[in-house]
RODRENKE-250828 format. One record per residue (C-alpha): residue number from 1; residue in three letters; z, x, y. Coordinates in nm, 4 decimals, m for minus. Layout:
[r NUM, "ALA", [Z, X, Y]] ...
This chain:
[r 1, "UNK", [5.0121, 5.4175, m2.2204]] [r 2, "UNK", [5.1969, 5.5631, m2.5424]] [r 3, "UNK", [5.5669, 5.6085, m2.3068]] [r 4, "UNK", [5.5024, 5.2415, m2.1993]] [r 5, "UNK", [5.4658, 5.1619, m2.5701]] [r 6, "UNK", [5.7808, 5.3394, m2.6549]] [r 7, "UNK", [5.9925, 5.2000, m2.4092]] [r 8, "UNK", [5.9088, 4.8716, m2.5324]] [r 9, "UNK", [5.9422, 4.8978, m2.9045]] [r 10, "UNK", [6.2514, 4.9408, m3.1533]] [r 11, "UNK", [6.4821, 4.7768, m2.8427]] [r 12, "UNK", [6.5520, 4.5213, m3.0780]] [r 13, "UNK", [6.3990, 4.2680, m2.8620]] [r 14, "UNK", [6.1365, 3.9678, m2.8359]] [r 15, "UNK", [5.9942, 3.7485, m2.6308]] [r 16, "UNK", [6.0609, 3.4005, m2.7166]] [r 17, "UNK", [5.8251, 3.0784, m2.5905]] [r 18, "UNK", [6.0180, 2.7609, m2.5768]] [r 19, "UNK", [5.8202, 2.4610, m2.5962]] [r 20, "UNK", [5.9760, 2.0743, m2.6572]] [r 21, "UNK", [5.8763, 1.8411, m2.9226]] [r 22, "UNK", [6.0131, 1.4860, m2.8525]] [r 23, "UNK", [6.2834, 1.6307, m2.6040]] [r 24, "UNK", [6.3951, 1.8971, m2.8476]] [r 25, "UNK", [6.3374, 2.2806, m2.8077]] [r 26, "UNK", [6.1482, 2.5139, m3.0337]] [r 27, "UNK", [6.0616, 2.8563, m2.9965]] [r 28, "UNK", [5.7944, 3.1258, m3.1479]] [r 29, "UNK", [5.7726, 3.4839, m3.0524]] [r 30, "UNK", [5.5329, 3.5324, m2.7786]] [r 31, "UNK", [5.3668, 3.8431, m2.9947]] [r 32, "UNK", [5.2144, 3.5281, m3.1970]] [r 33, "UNK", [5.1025, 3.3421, m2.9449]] [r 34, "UNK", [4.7477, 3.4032, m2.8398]] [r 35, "UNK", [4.7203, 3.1201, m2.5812]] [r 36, "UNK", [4.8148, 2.7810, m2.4294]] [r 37, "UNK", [4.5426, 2.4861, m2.3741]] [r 38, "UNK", [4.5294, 2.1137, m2.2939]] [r 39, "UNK", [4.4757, 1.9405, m2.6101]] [r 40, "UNK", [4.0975, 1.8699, m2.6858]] [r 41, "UNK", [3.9359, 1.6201, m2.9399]] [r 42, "UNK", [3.9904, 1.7047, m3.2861]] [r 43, "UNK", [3.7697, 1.6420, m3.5485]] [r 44, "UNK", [3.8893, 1.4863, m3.8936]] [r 45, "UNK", [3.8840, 1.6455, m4.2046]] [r 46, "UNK", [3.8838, 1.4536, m4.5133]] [r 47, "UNK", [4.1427, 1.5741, m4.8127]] [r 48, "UNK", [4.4121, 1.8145, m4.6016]] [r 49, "UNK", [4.7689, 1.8054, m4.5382]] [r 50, "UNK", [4.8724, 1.5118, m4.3579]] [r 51, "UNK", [4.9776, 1.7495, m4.0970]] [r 52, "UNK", [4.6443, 1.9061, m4.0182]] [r 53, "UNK", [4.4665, 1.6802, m3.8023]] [r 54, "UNK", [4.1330, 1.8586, m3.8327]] [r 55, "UNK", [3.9333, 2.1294, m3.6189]] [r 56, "UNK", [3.7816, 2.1604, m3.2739]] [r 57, "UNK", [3.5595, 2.5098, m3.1258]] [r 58, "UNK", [3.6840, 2.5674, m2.8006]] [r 59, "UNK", [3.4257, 2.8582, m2.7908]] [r 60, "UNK", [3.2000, 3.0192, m3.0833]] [r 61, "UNK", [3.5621, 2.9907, m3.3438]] [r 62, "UNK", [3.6511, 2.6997, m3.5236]] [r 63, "UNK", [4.0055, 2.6296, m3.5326]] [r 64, "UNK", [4.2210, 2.4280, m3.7227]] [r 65, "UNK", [4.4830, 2.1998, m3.5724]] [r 66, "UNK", [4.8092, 2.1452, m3.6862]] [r 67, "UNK", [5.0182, 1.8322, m3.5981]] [r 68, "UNK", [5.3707, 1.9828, m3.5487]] [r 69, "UNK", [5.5352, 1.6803, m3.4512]] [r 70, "UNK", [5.3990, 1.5619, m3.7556]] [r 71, "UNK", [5.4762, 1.8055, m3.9753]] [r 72, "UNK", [5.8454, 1.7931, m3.8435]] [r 73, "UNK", [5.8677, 1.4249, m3.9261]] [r 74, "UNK", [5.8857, 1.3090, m3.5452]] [r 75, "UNK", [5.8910, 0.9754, m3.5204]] [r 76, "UNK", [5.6620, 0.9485, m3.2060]] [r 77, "UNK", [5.3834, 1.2110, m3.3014]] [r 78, "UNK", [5.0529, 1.0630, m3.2319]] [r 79, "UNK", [4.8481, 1.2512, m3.0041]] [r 80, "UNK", [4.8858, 1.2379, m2.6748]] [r 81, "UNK", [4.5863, 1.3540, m2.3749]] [r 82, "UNK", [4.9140, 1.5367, m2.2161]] [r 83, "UNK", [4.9842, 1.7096, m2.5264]] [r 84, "UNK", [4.9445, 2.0836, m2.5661]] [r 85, "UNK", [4.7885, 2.3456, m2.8367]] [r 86, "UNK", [4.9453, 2.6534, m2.8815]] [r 87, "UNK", [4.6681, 2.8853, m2.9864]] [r 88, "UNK", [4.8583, 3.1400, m3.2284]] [r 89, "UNK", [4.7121, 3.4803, m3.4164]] [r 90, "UNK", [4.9042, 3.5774, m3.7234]] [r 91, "UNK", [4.7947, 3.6836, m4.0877]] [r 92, "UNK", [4.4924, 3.7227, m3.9395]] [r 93, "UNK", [4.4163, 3.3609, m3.8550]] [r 94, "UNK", [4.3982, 3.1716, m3.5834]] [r 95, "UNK", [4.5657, 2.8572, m3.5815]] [r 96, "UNK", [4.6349, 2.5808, m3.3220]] [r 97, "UNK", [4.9817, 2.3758, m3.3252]] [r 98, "UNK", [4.9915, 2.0864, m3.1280]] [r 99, "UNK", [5.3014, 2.0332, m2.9238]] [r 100, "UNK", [5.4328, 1.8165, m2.6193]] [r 101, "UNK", [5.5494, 2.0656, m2.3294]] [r 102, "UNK", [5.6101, 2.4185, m2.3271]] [r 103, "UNK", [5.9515, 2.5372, m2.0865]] [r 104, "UNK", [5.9297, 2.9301, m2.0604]] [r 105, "UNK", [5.9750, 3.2329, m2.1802]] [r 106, "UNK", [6.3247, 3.4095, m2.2467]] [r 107, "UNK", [6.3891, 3.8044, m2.3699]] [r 108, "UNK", [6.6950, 3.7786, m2.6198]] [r 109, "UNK", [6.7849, 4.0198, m2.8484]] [r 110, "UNK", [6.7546, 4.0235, m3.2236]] [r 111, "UNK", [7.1351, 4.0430, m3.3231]] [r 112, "UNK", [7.1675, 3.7612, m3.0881]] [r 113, "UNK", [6.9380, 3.5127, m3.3110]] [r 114, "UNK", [7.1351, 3.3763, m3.5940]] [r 115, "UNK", [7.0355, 3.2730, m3.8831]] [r 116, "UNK", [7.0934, 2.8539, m3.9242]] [r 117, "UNK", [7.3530, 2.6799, m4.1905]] [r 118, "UNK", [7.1634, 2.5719, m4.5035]] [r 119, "UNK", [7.3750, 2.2459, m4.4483]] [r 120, "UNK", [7.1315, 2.1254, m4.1156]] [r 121, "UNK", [6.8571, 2.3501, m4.1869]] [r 122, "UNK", [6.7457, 2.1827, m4.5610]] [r 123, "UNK", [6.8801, 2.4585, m4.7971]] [r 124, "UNK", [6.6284, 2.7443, m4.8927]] [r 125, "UNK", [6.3174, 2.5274, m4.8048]] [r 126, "UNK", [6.4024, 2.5179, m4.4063]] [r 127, "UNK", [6.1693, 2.5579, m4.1578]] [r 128, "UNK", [6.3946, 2.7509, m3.8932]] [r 129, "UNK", [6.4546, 3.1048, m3.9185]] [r 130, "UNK", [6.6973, 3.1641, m3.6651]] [r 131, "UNK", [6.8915, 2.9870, m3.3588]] [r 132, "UNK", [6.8534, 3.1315, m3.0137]] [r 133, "UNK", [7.0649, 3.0994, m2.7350]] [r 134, "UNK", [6.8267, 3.0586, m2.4217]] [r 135, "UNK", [7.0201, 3.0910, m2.0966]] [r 136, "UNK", [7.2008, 2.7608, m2.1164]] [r 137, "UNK", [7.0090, 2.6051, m2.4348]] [r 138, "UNK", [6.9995, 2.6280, m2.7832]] [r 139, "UNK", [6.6682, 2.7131, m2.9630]] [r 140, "UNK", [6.5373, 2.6357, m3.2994]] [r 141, "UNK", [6.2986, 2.9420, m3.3923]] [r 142, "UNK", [6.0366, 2.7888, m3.6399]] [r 143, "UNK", [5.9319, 3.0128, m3.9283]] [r 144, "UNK", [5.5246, 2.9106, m3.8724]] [r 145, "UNK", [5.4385, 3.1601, m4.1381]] [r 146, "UNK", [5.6318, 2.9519, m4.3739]] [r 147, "UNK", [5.4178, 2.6061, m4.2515]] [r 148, "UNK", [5.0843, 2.7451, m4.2919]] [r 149, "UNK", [5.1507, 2.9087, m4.6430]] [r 150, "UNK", [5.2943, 2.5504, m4.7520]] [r 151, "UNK", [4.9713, 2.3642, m4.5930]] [r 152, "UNK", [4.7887, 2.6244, m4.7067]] [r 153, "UNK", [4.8593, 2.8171, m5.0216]] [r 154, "UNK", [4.5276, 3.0041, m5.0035]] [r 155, "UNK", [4.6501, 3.1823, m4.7196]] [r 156, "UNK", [4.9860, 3.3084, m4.8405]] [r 157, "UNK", [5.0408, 3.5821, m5.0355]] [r 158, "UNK", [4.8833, 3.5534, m5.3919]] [r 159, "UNK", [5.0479, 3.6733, m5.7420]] [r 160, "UNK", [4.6749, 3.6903, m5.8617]] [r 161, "UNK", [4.6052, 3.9682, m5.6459]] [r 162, "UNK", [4.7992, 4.1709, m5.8925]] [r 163, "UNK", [4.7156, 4.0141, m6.2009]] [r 164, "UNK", [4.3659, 4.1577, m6.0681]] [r 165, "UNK", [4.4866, 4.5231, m6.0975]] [r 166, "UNK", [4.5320, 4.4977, m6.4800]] [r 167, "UNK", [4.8300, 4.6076, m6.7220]] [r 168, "UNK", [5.0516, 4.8725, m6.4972]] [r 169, "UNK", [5.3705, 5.1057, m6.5685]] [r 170, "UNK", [5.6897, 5.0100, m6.5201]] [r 171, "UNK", [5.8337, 5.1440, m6.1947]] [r 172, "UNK", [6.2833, 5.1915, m6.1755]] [r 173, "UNK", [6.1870, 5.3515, m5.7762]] [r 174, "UNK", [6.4653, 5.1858, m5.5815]] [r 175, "UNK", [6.2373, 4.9762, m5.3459]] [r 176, "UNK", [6.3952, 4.8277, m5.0219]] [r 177, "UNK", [6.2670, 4.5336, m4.8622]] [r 178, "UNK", [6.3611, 4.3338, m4.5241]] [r 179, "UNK", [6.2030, 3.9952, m4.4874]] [r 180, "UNK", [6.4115, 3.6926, m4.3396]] [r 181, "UNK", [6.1483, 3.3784, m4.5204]] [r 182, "UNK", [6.3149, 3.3080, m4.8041]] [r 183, "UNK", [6.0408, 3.1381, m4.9337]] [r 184, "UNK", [5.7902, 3.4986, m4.8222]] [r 185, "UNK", [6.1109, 3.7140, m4.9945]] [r 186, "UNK", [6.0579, 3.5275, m5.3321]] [r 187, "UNK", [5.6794, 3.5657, m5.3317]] [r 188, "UNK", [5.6838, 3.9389, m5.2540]] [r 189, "UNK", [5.9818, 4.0130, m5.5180]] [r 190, "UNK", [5.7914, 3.8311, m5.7686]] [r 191, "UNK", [5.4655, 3.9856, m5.7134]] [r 192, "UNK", [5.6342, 4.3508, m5.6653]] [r 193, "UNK", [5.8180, 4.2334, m5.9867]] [r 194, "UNK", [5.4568, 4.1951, m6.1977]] [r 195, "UNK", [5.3087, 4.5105, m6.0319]] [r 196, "UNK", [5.5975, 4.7129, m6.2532]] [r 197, "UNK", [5.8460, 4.7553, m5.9473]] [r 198, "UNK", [6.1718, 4.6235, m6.0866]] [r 199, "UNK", [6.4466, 4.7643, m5.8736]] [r 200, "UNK", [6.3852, 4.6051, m5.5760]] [r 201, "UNK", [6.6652, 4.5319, m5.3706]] [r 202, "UNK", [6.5667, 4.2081, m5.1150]] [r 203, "UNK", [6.7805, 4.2282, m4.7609]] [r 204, "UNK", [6.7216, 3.9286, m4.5251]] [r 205, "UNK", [6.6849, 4.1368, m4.2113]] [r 206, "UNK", [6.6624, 4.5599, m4.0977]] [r 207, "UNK", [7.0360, 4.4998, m4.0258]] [r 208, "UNK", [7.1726, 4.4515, m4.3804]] [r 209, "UNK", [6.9231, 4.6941, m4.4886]] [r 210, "UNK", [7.0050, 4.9652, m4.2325]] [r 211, "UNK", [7.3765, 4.9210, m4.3502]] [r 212, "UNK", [7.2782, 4.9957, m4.6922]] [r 213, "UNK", [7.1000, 5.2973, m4.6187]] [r 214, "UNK", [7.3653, 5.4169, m4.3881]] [r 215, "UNK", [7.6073, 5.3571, m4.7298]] [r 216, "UNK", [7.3938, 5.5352, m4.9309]] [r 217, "UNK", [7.3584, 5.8584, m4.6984]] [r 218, "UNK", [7.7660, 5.8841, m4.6571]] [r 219, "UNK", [7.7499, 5.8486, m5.0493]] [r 220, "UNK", [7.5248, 6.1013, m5.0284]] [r 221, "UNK", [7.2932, 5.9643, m5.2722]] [r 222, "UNK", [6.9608, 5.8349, m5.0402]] [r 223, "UNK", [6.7074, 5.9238, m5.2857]] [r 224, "UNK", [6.8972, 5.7615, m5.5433]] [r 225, "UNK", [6.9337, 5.4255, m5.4026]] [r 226, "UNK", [6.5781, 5.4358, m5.1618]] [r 227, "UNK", [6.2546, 5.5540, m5.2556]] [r 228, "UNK", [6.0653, 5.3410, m4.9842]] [r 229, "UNK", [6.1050, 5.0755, m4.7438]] [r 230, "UNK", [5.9045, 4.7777, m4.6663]] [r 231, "UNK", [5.9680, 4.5712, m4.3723]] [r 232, "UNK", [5.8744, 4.2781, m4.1885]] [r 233, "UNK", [5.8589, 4.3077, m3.8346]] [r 234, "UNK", [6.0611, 3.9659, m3.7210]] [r 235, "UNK", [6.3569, 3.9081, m3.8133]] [r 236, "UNK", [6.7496, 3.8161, m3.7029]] [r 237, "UNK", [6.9909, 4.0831, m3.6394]] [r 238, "UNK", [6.7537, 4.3766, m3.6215]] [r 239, "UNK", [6.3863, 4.3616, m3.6245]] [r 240, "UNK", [6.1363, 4.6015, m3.8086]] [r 241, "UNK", [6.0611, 4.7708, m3.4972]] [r 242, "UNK", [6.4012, 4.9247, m3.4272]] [r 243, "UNK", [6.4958, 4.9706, m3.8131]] [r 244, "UNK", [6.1459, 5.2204, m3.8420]] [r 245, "UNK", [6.2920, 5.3720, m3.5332]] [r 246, "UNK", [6.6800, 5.4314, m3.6417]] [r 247, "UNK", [6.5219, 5.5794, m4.0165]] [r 248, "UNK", [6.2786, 5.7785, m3.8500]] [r 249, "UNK", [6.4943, 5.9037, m3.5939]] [r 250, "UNK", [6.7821, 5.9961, m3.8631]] [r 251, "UNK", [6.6996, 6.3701, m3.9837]] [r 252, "UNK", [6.8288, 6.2506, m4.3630]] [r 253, "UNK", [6.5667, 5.9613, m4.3707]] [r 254, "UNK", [6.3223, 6.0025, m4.1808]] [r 255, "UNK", [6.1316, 6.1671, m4.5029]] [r 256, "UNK", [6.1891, 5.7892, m4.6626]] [r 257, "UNK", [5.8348, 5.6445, m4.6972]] [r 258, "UNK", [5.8590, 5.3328, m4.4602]] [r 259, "UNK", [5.5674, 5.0355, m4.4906]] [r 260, "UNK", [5.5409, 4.7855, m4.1994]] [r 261, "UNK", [5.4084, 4.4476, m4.3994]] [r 262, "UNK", [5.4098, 4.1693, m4.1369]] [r 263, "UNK", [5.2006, 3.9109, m4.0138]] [r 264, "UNK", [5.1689, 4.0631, m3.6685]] [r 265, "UNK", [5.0186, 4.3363, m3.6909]] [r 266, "UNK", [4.7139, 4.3822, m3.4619]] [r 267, "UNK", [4.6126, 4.6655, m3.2305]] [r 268, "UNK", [4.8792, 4.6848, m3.0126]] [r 269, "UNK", [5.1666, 4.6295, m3.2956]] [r 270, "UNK", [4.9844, 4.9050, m3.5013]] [r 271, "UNK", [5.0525, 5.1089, m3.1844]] [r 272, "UNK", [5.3909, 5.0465, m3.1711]] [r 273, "UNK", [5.4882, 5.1057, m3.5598]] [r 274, "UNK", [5.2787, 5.4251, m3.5412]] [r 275, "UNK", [5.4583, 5.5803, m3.2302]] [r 276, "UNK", [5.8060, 5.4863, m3.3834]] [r 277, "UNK", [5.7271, 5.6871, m3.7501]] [r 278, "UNK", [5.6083, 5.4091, m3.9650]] [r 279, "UNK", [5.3953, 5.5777, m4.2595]] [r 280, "UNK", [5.1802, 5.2803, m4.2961]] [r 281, "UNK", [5.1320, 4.8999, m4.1504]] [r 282, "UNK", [4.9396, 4.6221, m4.3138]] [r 283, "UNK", [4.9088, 4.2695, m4.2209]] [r 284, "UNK", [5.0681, 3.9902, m4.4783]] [r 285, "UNK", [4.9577, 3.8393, m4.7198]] [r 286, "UNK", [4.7601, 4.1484, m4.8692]] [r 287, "UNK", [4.9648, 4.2198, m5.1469]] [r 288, "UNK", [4.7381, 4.3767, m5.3606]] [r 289, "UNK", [4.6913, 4.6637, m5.0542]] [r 290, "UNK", [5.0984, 4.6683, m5.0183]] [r 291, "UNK", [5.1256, 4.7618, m5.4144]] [r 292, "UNK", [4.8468, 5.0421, m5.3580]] [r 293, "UNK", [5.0048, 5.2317, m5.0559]] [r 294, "UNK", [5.3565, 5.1812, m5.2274]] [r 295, "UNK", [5.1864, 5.3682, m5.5279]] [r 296, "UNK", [5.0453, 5.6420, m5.3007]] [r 297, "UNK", [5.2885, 5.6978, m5.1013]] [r 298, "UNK", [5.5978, 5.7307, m5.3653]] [r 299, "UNK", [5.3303, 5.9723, m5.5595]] [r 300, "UNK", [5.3207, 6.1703, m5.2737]] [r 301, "UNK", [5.7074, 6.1762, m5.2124]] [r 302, "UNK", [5.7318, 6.2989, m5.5791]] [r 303, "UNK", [5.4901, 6.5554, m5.5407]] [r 304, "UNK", [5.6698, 6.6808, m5.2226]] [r 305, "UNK", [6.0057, 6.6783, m5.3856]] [r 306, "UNK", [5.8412, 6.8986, m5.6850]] [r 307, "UNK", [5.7237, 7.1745, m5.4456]] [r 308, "UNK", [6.0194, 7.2038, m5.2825]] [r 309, "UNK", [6.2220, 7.5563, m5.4226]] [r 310, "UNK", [6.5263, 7.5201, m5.6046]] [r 311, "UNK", [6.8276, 7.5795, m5.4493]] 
């Protein structure tokens, strides 16, 4: 079980799901997709996003449906009976998008996926994190995290988590992050920002982040410029899989603290992070828990460093 693990994490690859919405192609990784159903009845409910068309139970869950056609500003996106749900688990929810076919699944890897031109993909507010190429087609990866936090703010990550903790000590740590949503980046820095954490420096994937690290250790000055690591899991370029591998497999950083902070993580994903060296995983938007292992685990990098004998 654990080799089979291994061989399939920190390749740098993913599993996309291409599905059409009026005749053009989407993708989501398949790690967030939990199932595919013919759509069922919805029921209305008053005072939501014009997106969400309501709920339905398929079983003993009720789960709320999102119109993605809709949401995308399709012209033709009433429901159809031939339209599907994609049944999708991530930040702990479980959400249903409804779309109009779905075309296969691809492998591609991560420094494949590029990220799209702010001129066609609506500035810092687009929906698309990255552009696939599929075999022969071209596919629009949609940042879903990014829709549900802007239908739903209650489920995104909160700044009043750490308001909650009270006054707190400023903290100079050099803290690197990777996270490709601009929109997730800004809420993160900002809340890392009020918890006392002010020299954060924000990469947009474990690429540009690996290449700073890489700097810093031929500078030879790691501890200077990185005192911990947090890191989404998807993202262009290099994921967070194969960046906790390449630190934890480099005998100059591997004592870096290194937090996996995505919305995927889940049984299997906590696995994967935990065979490849991460020191800790938690599942977005919890915040609040992020700024408490980021406090225990750079106290107990500065307690190692103080019991170490001087050279």
């Amino acid at each position: 079980m654990n080799d089979e693990i291994l061989l399939e994490s920190g390749t740098n690859e993913m599993q996309i799901m291409e599905f059409s919405i009026d005749g053009v192609l989407y993708g989501i990784n398949v790690a967030k997709v939990q199932q595919i159903m013919i759509s069922e009845p919805v029921k209305f409910m008053p005072h939501t996003h014009e997106a969400v068309e309501g709920i339905f139970k398929p079983r003993e869950e009720v789960i709320t449906v999102i119109n993605l056609p809709k949401y995308l500003g399709v012209d033709d996106c009433e429901p159809k009976p031939a339209d599907l749900f994609i049944l999708t688990g991530f930040n702990k929810m479980t959400v249903a998008f409804r779309i109009h076919t779905v075309e296969g699944i691809s492998t591609v890897s991560w420094k494949d996926i590029k990220k799209p031109d702010n001129t066609i993909n609506g500035g810092n507010d687009g929906v698309a994190t990255g552009i696939a190429q599929c075999g022969k087609d071209l596919v629009t990866i949609l940042d879903f995290e990014r829709i549900v936090a802007e239908i739903s703010p209650s489920t995104s990550i909160k700044v009043s988590e750490i308001e909650q903790m009270g006054e707190r000590q400023r903290n100079e740590a050099p803290i690197l992050v990777a996270e490709d949503s601009i929109l997730l980046s800004h809420m993160i820095q900002e809340c890392l920002n009020k918890a006392g954490y002010t020299n954060l420096h924000m990469f947009p994937n474990g690429y540009d982040l690996w290449n700073y690290l890489s700097q810093a250790k031929k500078d030879g000055d790691l501890d200077g410029q990185a005192a911990l690591i947090v890191t989404d899991i998807e993202m262009p370029q290099m994921d967070g899989h194969r960046l906790t591998k390449l630190v934890k497999n480099d005998p100059e950083m591997k004592h870096i603290p290194l937090i996996i902070f995505s919305s995927l993580i889940n049984e299997e994903m906590r696995i994967k992070g935990k065979e490849l060296g991460a020191d800790e995983q938690m599942s977005k938007p919890e915040i609040g828990k992020l700024v408490h292992v980021m406090d225990i685990l750079l106290e107990k990098k500065k307690e190692a460093q103080a019991a170490r004998p001087a050279v």
